[in-house]
N, C-alpha and C positions, 0 to 999 in steps of 0.2 A: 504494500500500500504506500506509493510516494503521496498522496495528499493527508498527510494527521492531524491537521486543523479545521475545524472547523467554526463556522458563524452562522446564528439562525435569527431569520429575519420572519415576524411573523406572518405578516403577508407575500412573503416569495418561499418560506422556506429555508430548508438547510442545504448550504454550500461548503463546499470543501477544496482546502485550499493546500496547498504546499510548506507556505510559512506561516509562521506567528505571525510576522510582520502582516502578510496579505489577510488574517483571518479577522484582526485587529481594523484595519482601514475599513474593512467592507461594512463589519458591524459600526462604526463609524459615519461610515456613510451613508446606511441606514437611519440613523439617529441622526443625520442631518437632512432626509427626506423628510422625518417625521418633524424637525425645528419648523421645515419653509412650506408645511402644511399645518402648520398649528397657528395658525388665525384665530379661529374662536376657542383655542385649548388646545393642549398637547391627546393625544391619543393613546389611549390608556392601554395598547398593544405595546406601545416603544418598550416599556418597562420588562419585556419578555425578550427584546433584543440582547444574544450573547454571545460568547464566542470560548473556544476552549480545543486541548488538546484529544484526539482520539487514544484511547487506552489497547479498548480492545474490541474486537469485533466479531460477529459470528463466522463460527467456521461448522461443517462438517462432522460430524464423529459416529461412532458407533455402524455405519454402511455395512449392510448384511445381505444377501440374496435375497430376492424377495418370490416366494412360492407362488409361481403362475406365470401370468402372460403381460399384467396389466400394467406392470410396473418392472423397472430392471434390477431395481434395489429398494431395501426399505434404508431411512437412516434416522437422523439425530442432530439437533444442532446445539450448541452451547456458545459461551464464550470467550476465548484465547488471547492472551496476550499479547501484540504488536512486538517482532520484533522489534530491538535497542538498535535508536540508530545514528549513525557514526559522528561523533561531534567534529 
């Protein structure tokens, strides 16, 4: 996974980004859509604008043959930790 940042905007949603730096400005920049739209009051979603590192994500586990036709596997998901990545 090269993007581990992320920023969530609540009317667009979550982005994912490459740097701190990028994940930082976007949220940012979000909150200054919400400034030059706050005429008659700030909008009470701004406050849900954030931004943060990804830890860990789902993966795969347990894949097993699955008995029949319908399906090629049965499996399992959990969640794993991100590789450590190279400073």
């Amino acid at each position: 996974m090269t993007k581990r940042y992320f920023a969530y905007d609540p009317d667009g949603g979550l982005e994912t980004f490459a740097t701190e730096q990028e994940a930082i400005a976007f949220a940012n920049k979000v909150i200054d859509d919400y400034r030059d739209a706050a005429d008659d009051g700030w909008d009470d979603l701004v406050e849900q604008v954030c931004w943060g590192e990804i830890k860990q994500k789902a993966v795969m586990d347990n894949q097993k043959p699955w008995p029949g036709t319908a399906f090629c596997y049965a499996c399992d998901y959990g969640l794993a930790d991100l590789p450590a990545m190279a400073e």
